[in-house]
N, C-alpha and C positions, 0 to 999 in steps of 0.2 A: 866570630860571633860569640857573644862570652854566655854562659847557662841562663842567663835572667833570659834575657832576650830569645834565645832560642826556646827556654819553656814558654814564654811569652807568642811567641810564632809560632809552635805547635799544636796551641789552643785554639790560634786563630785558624789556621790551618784544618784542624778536625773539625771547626764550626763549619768554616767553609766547603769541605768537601761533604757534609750529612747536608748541607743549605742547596746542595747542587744536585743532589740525587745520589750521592755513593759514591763509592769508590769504581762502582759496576757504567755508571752511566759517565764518567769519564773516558772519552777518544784519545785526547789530545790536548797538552796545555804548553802556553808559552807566555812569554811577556816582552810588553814593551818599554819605553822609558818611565811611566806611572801608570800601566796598567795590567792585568793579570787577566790572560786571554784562556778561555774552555773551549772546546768542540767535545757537543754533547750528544749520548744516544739520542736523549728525548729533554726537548728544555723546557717543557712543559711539566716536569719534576723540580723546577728549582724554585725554591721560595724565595724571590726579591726582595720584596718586603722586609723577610728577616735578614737577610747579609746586608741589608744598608743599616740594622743596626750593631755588626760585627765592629768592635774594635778596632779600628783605625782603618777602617771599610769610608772611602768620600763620596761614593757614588758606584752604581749598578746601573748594567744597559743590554740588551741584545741586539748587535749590529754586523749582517755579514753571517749571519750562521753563528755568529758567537756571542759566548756570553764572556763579553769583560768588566771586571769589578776595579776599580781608580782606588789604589792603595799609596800612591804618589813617587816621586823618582827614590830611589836607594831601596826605600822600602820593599818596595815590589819584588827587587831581584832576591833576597833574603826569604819573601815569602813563597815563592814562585820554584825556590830550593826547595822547601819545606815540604810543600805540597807534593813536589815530582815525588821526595823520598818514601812521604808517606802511599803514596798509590801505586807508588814503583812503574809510573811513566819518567821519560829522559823529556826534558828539556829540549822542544822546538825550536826550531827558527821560524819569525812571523809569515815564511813564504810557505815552510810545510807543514804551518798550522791550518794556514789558508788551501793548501793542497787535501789536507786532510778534512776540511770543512765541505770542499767543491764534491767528495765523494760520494757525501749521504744526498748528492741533489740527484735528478733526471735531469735529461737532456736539457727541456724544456727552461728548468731551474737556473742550471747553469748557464742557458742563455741571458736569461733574463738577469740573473748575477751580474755578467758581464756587463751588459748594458749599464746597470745599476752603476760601476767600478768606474765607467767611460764618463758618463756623468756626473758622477760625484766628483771626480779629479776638476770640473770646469765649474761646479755649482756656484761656486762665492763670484765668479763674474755674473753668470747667469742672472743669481739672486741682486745684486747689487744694481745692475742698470733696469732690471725689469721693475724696480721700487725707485726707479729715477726716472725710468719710464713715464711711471704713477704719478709723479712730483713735475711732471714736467707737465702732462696733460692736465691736472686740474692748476698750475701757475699761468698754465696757456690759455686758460678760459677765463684768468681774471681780468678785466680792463683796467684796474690801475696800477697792474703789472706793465702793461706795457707804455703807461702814458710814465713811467719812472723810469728814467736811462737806466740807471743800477741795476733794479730790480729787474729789468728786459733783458740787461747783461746777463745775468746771474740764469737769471731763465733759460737764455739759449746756452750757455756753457751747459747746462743739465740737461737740455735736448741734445746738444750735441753728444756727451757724453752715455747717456742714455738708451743713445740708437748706436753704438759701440759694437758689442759682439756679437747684435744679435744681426749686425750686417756683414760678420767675420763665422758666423759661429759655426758652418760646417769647417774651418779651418782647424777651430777649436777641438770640432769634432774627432777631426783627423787625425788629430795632434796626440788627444787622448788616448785614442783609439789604439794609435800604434807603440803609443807606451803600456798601456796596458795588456796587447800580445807578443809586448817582450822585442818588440822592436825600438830600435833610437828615435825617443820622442821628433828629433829633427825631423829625419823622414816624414814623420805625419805632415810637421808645418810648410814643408816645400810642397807635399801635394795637395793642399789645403790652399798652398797661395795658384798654384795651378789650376786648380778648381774655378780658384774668384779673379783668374786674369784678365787683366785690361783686354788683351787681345781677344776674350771673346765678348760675343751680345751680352746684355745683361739680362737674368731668366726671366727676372718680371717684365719688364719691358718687350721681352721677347713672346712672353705670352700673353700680353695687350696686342700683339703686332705695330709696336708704333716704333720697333728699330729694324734695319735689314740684317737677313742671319747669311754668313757666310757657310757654304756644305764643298765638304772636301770629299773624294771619292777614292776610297785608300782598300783595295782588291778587291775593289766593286760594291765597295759598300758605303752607301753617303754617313758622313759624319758633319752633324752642324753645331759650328762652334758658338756656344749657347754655353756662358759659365751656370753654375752649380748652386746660385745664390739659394739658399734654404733647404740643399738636397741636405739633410741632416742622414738619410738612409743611403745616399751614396756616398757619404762622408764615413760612415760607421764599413761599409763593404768594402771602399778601397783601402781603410785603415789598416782594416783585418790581412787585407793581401798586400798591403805595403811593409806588415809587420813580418809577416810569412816571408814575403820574397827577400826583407833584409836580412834575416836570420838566416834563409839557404844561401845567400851569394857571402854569405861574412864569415861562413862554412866550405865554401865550395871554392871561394877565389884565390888564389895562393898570396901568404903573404906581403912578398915582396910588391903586389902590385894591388893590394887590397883597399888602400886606403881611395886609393884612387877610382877604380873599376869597379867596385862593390856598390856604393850607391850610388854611380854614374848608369848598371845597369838597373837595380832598384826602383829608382826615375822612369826611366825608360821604360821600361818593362808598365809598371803600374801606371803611367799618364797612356799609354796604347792599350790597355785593360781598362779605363775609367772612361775614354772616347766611344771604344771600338762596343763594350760590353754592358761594363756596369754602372756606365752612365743612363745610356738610352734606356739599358731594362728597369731601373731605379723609377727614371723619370714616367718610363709609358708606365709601370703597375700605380702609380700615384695619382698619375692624369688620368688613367682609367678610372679609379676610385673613384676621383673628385666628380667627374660626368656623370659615373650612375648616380651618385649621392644629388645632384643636383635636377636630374634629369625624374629622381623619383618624387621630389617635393612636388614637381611641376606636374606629374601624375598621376600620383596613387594618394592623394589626398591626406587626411589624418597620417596613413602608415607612412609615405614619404617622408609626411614633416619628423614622426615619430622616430626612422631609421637617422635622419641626419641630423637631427639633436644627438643621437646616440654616439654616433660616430663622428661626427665631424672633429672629433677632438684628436682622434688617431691620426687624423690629416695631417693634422698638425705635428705627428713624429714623425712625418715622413720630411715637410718644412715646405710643399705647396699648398699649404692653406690663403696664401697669397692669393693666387691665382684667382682666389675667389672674388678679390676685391675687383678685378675686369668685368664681372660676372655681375656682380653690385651694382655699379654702376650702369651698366646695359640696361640691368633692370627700372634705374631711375630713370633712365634716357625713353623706354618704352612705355612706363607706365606709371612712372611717378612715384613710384613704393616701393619698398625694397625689402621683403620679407625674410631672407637669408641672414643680415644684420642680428634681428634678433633670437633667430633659432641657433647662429652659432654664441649669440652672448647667452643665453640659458645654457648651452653644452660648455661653456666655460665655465660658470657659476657653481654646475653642477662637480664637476672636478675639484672647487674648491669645495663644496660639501663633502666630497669624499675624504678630503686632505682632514677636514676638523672630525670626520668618522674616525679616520685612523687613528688623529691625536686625542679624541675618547678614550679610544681602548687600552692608548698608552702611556694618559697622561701622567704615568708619575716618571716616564723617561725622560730625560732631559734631553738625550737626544732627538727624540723625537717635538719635544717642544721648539728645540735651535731650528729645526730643520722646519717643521709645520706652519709656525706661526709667519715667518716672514713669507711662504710659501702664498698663504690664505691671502695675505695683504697683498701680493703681486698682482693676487687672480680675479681682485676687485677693481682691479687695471685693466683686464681683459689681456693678462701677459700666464700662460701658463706652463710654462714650461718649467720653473722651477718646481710647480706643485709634478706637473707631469711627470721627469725624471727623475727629483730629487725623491719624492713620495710614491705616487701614486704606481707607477710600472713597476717599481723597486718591488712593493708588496703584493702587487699581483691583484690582491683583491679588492683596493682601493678605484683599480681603474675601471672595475670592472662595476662598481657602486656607483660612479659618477657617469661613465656609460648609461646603465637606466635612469638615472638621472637628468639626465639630458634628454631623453626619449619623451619620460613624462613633462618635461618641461616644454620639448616638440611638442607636445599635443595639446598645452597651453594654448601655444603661439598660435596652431592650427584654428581652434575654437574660438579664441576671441577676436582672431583676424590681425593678430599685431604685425607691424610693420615697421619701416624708419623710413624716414626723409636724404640721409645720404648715409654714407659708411664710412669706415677706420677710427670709428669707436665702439667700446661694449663696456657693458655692467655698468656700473655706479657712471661714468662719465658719459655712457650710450644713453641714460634717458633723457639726455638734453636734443638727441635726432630722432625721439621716439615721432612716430605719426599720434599727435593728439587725439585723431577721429576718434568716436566710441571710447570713450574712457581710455586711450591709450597709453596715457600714464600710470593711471591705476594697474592697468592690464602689464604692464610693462613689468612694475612692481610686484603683480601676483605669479606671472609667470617665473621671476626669478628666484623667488621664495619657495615655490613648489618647486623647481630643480634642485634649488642648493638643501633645504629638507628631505626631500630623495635619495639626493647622494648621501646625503648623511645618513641615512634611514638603513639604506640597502646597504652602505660600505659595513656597519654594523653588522646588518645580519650575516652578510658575507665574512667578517672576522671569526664569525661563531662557524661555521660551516666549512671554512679551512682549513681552521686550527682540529676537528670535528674530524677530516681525512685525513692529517697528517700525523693524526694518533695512531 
């Protein structure tokens, strides 16, 4: 590096580290191929604003605990010198930056990190079929869509396409999972195809009762072979112990026979943990949920509907919120209306209110725009899973906005009596099955507006009030 340049990177360098809070409120610094990564005491010391206008500064972000600033490739490793020598920190590597960021969290934190880490690695599938999803439900409701061969073609390749991983996706899950506890991605995928094997029932069907479920009785304990379609929560559980069990057996097996032996027990071991354990207990704490939630609508009046706007939307992390639609339908069968339809499309709407809460508060991120904006447009599909993991659990307090959100939007539904005509649509696509009676359009419209201004409303106050504790 010849004197220009290095006085040149000096400067930039002392702007940088007064722009970040000190020399005192640096942990930890590292970089990657164009970016120049912090773990900070406190980053509510660092002025953004000003290092986006630092000299050959292309962009500022906090993501993961850190603060990284996009200096671009060559550059950054020149500056990233400069910086270590002036604060007299060494030079990271991006895993024990990331180690050193997991310290300043709680338990709690570092769960929710993880999850975070598990999700983000699947998001760009997630995000992409659940906006073909979108594209495919309102192509599906045109009629001269399908009076056109082409345009019918085109159609169904995008439904096809569209219903993709989110009928694969605990595999995904799995997949993730096990990469991110430091196990060989494979593992995940083999247990993941185990999970959604032919040889068993399929869950939805199984919880309609409209297939026979085979129960095997393995030291006395029945096991019914019932795949995992939506277990997203037993996808994340056996990840975690298929990560664990490859890392102790790829430890513990002696070479010579390791390649072989090691993930043959692996397998083995985590498919008789996912039957025998953390299947059944995954599946009974989800189905318990879902009964009370349902069972309270049908009860406790106003506060029923109010709890399952609320919540209904966590069902959905666990991935039987399916089940609901056997549940729909019973109701249409018995009485003609199906009030469930729209309490869970307001506790969707509401999630997306949350999703444009958080991109308020940060809208001059850009990540946060990448991430939010296509999020929003998903959940106008009634698909939320991107807004879910990609946003809203990631920050904790987004979910927690579109939660009351949901509640107050329940308590719409409750008061104006709205209902729907059938199910397996919501939001923007759902008011075409709204029940007309009593304004039910109107009613349909207001309720959704007062959930998604909710979430927005409360995600807000809740940014202030965390940021508020973690000073």
């Amino acid at each position: 590096m010849d004197l220009a340049k290095k006085e040149r990177y000096e400067k930039i360098s002392q702007q940088v580290i007064e722009l970040v809070g000190g020399k005192e409120n640096i942990l930890g610094i590292a970089h990657c191929a164009t970016r120049l990564r912090f773990v900070l005491e406190d980053n509510d010391k660092v002025d953004i604003k000003s290092i986006e206008d630092v000299e050959l500064v292309k962009g500022v972000f906090v993501a993961g605990d850190q603060l990284q600033i996009i200096f671009g490739t060559g550059i950054v490793n020149d500056i990233c010198k400069v910086v270590s020598e002036q604060v007299n920190i060494s030079d990271m590597s991006l895993s024990d930056l990331k180690s050193k960021a997991n310290q300043r969290m709680n338990p709690l934190q570092r769960a929710i990190k993880a999850l975070s880490d598990v999700f983000i690695e699947i998001m760009p599938g997630i995000l992409a079929t659940a906006l073909l999803t979108g594209l495919s439900s309102v192509l599906g409701n045109l009629s001269f869509v399908e009076s056109n061969q082409t345009l019918y073609g085109i159609t169904k390749l995008i439904n096809i396409s569209s219903g993709a991983i989110f009928g694969f996706l605990p595999l995904a899950v799995a997949y993730s999972t096990v990469k991110r506890f430091g196990g060989r991605p494979i593992m995940g995928i083999v247990m993941g195809c185990i999970m959604l094997s032919n040889s068993l029932a399929d869950a939805y069907a199984a919880a309609q009762g409209t297939v026979d479920v085979t129960t095997l009785h393995i030291f006395g304990i029945g096991v019914d072979l019932i795949g995992f379609q939506g277990g997203i929560i037993v996808a994340l559980l056996i990840g975690i112990v298929t990560a664990k069990l490859d890392i102790f057996f790829e430890k513990k097996v002696p070479e010579i026979i390791r390649l072989l032996v090691s993930p043959l027990l692996t397998t083995l071991v985590s498919a008789f943990l996912l039957f025998l354990i953390i299947g059944p207990i995954g599946r009974g704490l989800a189905s318990g949920i879902t009964a009370v939630l349902v069972w309270m609508t049908e009860n406790l009046g106003v506060v029923g509907y109010a709890v399952f706007g609320g919540l209904q939307q966590l069902i959905v992390i666990t991935g039987l919120h399916h089940v609901f639609g056997a549940i729909e339908s019973q109701l249409i069968v018995d009485t003609g209306r199906n009030f469930l339809n729209p309490l869970m499309s307001v506790a969707i709407i509401a999630q997306g209110g949350a999703v444009l809460g958080y991109l308020a508060k940060n809208i001059n991120n850009a990540k946060a725009k990448e991430l939010c904006i296509p999020s929003f447009v998903s959940v106008l599909f009634g698909i939320t899973e991107p807004a879910l993991f990609g946003v809203n659990l990631r920050y904790r307090y987004p979910i927690i906005g579109g939660c009351i959100g949901g509640a107050i939007g329940g308590v719409v539904v409750y008061f104006t009596n709205l209902a729907a005509l059938g199910f397996g649509t919501t939001v923007v696509p759902g008011i075409a099955i709204a029940d007309p009676v009593n304004n039910g359009y109107i009613n349909y419209i207001i309720a959704h507006i007062a959930a998604l201004v909710s979430g927005f409303i409360f995600t807000i106050i809740l940014s202030a009030v965390f940021k508020k504790k973690e000073n």
